[in-house]
C-alpha positions in Angstrom: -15.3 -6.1 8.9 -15.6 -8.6 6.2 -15.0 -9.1 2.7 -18.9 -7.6 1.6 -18.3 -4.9 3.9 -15.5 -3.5 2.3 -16.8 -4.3 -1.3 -20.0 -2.3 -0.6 -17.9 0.4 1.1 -15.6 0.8 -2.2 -18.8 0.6 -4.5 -20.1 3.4 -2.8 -16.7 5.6 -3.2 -15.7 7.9 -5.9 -12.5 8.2 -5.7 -10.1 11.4 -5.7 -7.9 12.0 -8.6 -5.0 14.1 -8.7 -4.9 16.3 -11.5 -0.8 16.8 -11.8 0.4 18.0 -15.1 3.5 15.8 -16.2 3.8 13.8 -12.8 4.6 9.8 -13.5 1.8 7.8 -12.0 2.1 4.7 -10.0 0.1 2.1 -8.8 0.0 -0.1 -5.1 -2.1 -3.2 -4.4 -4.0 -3.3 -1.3 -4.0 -7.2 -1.2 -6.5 -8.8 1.1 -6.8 -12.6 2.3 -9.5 -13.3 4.1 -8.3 -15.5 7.5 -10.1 -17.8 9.8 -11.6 -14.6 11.7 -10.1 -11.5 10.1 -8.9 -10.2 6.9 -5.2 -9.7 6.4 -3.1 -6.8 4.8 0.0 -7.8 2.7 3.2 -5.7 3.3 6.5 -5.0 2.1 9.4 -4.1 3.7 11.2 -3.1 0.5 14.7 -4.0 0.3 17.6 -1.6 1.0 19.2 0.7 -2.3 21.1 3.6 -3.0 19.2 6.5 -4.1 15.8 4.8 -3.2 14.3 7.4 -0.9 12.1 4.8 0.7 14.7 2.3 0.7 14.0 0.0 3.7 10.1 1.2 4.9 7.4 -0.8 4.9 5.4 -0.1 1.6 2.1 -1.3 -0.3 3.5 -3.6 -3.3 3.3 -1.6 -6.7 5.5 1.5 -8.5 5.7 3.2 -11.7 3.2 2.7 -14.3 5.5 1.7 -17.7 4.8 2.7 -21.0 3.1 -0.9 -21.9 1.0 -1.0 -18.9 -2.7 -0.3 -20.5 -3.6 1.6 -17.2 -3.0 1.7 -14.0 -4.5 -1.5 -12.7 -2.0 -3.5 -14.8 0.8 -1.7 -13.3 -0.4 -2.5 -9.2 -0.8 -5.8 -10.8 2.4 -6.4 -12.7 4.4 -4.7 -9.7 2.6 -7.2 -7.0 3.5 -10.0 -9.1 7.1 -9.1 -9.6 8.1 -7.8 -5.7 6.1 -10.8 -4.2 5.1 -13.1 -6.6 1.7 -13.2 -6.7 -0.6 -12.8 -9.8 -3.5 -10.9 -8.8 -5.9 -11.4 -11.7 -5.3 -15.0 -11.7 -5.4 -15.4 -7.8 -7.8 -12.5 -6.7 -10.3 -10.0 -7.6 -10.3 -5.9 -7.8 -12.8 -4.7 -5.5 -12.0 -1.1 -6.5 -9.6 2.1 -6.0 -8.9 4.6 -3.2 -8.1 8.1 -3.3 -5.2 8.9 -5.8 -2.4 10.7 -3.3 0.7 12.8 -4.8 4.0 11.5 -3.7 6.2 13.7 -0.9 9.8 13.5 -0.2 11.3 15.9 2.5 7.9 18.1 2.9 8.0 19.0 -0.9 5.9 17.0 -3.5 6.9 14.9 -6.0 5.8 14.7 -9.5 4.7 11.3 -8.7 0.4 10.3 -8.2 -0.1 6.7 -6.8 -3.7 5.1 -7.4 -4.2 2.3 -4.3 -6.2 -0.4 -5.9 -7.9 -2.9 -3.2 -7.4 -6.5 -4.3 -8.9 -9.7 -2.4 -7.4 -12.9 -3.1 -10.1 -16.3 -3.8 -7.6 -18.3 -1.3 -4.1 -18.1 -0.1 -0.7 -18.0 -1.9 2.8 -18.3 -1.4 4.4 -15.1 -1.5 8.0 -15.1 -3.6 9.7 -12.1 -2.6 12.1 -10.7 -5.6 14.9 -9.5 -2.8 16.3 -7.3 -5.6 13.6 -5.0 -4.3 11.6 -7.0 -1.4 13.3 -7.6 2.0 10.3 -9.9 3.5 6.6 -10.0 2.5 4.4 -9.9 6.1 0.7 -10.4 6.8 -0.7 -7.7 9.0 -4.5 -8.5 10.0 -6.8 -5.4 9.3 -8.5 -6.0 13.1 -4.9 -5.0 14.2 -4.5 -1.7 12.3 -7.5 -0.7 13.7 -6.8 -1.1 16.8 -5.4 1.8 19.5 -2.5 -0.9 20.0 -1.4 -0.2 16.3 -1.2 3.7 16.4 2.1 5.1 17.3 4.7 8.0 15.9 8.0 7.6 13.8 10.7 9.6 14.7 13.0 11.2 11.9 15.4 13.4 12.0 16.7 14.5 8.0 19.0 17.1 7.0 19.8 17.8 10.7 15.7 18.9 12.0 13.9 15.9 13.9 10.1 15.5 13.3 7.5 13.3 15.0 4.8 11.3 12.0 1.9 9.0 12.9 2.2 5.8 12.1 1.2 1.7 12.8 3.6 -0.1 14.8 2.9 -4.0 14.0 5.3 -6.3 15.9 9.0 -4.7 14.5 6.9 -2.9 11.5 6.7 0.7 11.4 4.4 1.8 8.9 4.4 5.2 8.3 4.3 8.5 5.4 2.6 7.8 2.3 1.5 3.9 3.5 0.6 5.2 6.5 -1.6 8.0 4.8 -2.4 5.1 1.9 -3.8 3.0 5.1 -5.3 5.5 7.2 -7.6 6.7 4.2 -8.5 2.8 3.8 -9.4 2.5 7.4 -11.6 5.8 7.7 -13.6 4.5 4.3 -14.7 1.3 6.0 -15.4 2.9 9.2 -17.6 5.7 7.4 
């Protein structure tokens, strides 16, 4: 998989949209940097909060889309650049979007639509992670998630009732729920 691959790939999607009356909307970046023989994923494990119900997971970088934001690709963008630091239309370029997916918390959904946006950087940047909300910033190299090395299962137990969810196990990552569904539906569009 390289760069063109993935650009003709998104070209050729339409993407999904989730039609969810009075549900915020939030964008993630996908950020790409192409490596000396593979492509690499940027990742957050967001930092730990009170009340954050994915306090702690690894994560896409982006949220809520604000008022000012003039659409949803200034949000992943504004978002990316302040969890890590990075400003993606200075340092990269939008290859497109993925399907839009509606936010779940303890198997109910959320009034909340997230729009993954796939970025590629032009070369490679320092990452700045704001620890206010960023624990650590990590590359994960694409050829890796593909892999049967990276599939594994996250254990959970909440309110008392255990359940078992797919997920990518990258060194001490776990990457799981709505990343891991965000990733998976990546994967299976460049593999189609």
């Amino acid at each position: 998989m390289n760069v063109e691959h993935i650009r003709r790939r998104l070209d050729a999607h339409t993407p999904a949209r989730v039609q969810a009356a009075g549900a915020a909307r939030a964008g993630v970046a996908l950020v790409l940097q192409p490596s000396t023989d593979d492509i690499d994923l940027l990742m957050i494990r967001r930092a730990t909060r009170e009340g954050d119900p994915w306090s702690g997971h690894m994560a896409l970088p982006g949220g809520r889309q604000h008022e000012r934001d003039r659409d949803i690709i200034e949000t992943a963008a504004r978002e990316t650049a302040e969890e890590v630091g990075v400003d993606l239309p200075a340092h990269g370029e939008l290859l497109g979007a993925l399907d839009e997916l509606q936010a779940v918390a303890r198997v109910r959904p959320l009034p909340l639509v997230i729009s993954p946006l796939v970025w590629v950087l032009r070369r490679p940047v320092a990452l700045v992670p704001n620890h206010v909300e960023v624990a650590e910033a990590v590359w994960v190299p694409l050829s890796f998630l593909r892999s049967d090395a990276a599939r594994g299962t996250y254990e959970r137990t909440l309110d008392g009732v255990g359940g078992s969810y797919p997920a990518f196990q990258y060194q001490d990552y776990t990457i799981w729920g709505l990343t891991h569904r965000i990733l998976e539906g990546f994967l299976e569009l460049m593999e189609a």
